[in-house]
N, C-alpha and C positions, 0 to 999 in steps of 0.2 A: 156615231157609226155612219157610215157609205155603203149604199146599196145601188149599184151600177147595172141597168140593165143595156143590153146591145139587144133592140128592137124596136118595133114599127112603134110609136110613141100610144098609138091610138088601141092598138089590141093591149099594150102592156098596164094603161091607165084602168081597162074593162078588169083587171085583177084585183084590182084595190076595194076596200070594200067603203060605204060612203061615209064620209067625215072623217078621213083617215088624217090629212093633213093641216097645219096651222095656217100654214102659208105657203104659198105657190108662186113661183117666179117663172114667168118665161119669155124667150128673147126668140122667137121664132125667124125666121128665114124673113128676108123685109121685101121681099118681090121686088131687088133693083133691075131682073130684065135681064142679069148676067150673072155669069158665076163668078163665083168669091173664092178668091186665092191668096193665099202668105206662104210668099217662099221664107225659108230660114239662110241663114249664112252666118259663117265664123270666120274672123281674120286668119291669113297664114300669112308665117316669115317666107318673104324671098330677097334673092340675093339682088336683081334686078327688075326696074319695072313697079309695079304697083304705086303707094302712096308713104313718103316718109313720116314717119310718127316722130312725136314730140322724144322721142328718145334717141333720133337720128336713125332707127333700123325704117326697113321698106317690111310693106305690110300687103296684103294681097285681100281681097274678096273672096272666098269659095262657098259654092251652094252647097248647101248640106240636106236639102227636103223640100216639099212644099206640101200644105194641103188645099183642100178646096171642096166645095158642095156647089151646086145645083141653087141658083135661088130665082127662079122664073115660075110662074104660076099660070095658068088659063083664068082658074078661077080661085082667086087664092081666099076669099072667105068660104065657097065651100069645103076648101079644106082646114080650115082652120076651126068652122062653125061647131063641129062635133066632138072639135078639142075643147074644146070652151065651154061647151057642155058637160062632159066629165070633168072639169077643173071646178065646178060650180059644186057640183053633185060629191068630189072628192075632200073641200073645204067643212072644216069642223065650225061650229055656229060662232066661232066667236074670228072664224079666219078671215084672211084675205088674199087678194088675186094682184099681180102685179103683171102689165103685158108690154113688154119695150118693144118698140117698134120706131119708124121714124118717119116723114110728110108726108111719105109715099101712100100708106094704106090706114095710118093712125085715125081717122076720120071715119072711111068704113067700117074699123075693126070695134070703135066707140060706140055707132049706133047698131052694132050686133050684138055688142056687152050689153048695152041697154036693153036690150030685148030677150039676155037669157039671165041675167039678174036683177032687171029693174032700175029704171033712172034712180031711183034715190040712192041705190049700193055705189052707185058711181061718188068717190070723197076726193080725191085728186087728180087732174094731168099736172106730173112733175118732167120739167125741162129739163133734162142735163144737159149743159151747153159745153162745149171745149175749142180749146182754138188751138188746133195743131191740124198736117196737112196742106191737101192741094185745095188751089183758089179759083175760081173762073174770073171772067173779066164779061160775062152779059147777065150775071145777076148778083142779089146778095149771098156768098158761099155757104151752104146748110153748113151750120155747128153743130145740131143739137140735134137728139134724141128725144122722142116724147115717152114717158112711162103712164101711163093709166092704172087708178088702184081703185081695185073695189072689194066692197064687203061682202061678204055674206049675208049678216043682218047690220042693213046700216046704223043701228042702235045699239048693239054692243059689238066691239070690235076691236085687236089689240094696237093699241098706241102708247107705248112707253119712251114718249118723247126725251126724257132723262140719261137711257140706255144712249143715245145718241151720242156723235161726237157736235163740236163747235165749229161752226166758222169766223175766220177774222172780218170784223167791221172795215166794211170798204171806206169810210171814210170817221175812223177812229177818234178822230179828233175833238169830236160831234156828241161823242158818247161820255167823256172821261178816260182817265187811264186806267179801275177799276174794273168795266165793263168791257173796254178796250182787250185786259189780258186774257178774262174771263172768256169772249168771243162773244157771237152770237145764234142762239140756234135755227139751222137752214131753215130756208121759207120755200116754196114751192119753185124756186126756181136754183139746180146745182152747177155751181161753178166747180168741174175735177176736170183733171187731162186725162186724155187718155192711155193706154198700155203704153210704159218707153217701150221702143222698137228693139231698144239696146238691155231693157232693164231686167231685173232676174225674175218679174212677176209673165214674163212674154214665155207663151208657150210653144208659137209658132201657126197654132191655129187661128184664122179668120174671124174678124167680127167679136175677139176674145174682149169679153168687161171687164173695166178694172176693180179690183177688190173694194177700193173704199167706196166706191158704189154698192155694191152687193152689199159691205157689213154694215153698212147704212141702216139697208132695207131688213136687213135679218135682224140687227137689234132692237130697232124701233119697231117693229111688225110679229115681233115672236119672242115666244120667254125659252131659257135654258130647260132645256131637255124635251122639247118640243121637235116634232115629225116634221117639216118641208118638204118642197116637191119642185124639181125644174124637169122639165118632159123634153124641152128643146135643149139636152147640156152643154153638146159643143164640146168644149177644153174643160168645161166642171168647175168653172169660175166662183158660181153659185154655191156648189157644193163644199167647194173650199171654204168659202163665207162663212157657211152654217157649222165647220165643223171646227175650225178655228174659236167658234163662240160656244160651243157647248150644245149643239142641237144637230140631232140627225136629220139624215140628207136622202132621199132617194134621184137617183140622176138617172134618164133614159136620154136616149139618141141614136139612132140607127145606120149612122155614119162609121165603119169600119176605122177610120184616120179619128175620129175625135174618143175610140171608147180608146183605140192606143196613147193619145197623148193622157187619157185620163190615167190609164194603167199608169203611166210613168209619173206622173203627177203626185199620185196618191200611194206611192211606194212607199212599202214602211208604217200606212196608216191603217187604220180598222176598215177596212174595206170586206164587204161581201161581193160577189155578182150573181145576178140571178139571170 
């Protein structure tokens, strides 16, 4: 089940009572300094003009939407700091915390985790790196996202590395043909693309992650019929994750555009809103 609030992320977390959830994901606003926009668009036939398709007809561009938020901060770990704090407080003893972010504030945001669960809860920064997109030509062009995870108690905590899927051996050859088909399981650092622009997983919303990221982290990090938590939802990327695999989901975001693409997202499925 999907439980969808449309609210300030930080009063709706003060509802939850503590150890509510197994596992927590969130992908908060990354402070680029500007606001974050994705228009949508759908081909149309016209007679004249536009682009010829491999079928000989002419095909046209039309915008159909855009969304966008706000992602500029003064002080972006005081606002974050008190989220992080209920995210601590709302983990069950055996949970964990997941905080994607990227070079910009990953650094800050690490020694502030450190100091509201402790250096040792700290058990990974996983890189998801992708190579799609625009390039610069005066440095190396950021690919990668950083995710940071931590525990609640770094002594016991869920990891069912098995639940996971495989990756192909980058250089297969190396291993045998056995090993080779079998794969190999990720190591801290993820090679996925990200959302096609074109592909039926794209919502339209900004900044949306792609699922095999997400059920990544839901299988490995959480058992079936277990409670999660993303506070930052967005498009509900997350939420899809968790309910796809058997585990509820509760999703906030205060964004008007993102609890509608979730509405329509989640049509059809066991959804509450509170």
């Amino acid at each position: 089940m999907l439980t969808i609030h449309h609210a300030d992320n930080l009063q709706a977390l003060a509802a939850y009572s503590a150890a509510s959830f197994a596992l927590i994901y969130i992908d908060p606003p990354f402070n680029t300094g500007r606001a974050q926009v994705r228009t949508s668009w759908k081909a149309q036939r016209v007679n004249e003009g536009g682009r010829v398709a491999f079928n000989g007809k002419r095909y046209t561009q039309v915008r159909t939407g855009s969304s966008s938020f706000g992602d500029v901060f003064g002080d972006y770990l005081a606002f974050l700091e008190p989220r992080l704090v209920e995210a601590q407080r709302l983990l069950t003893s055996t949970g964990s915390l997941f905080v994607h972010l990227d070079y910009r504030e990953v650094h800050y945001a690490k020694v502030l985790l450190d100091q509201i669960f402790g250096r040792a809860s700290f058990i990974n920064e996983i890189i998801w790196a992708y190579d799609y997109g625009a390039r610069t030509g005066k440095r190396w062009s950021p690919k990668h996202d950083n995710l940071l995870w931590y525990a609640r108690d770094p002594k016991h905590y869920t990891f069912n590395q098995d639940a996971g899927d495989r990756v192909p051996y980058m250089a297969p050859g190396l291993v045998g043909a056995e090993k080779a088909a079998r794969g190999k399981v990720p190591t801290d650092t993820w090679w996925h693309t990200i959302v096609s622009p074109t592909g039926k997983e794209k919502t339209g919303y900004p900044a949306q992650k792609p699922l095999g990221i997400l059920e990544r982290i839901v299988r490995v990090h959480s058992n079936p019929g277990d409670r999660l938590l993303d506070f930052f939802a967005g498009s509900g990327s997350f939420g899809d994750a968790a309910d796809r695999n058997g585990r509820d989901c509760v999703l906030v975001d205060s964004s008007r555009a993102a609890i509608a693409v979730m509405k329509k997202r989640f049509r059809g499925r066991d959804v509450r809103y509170g």
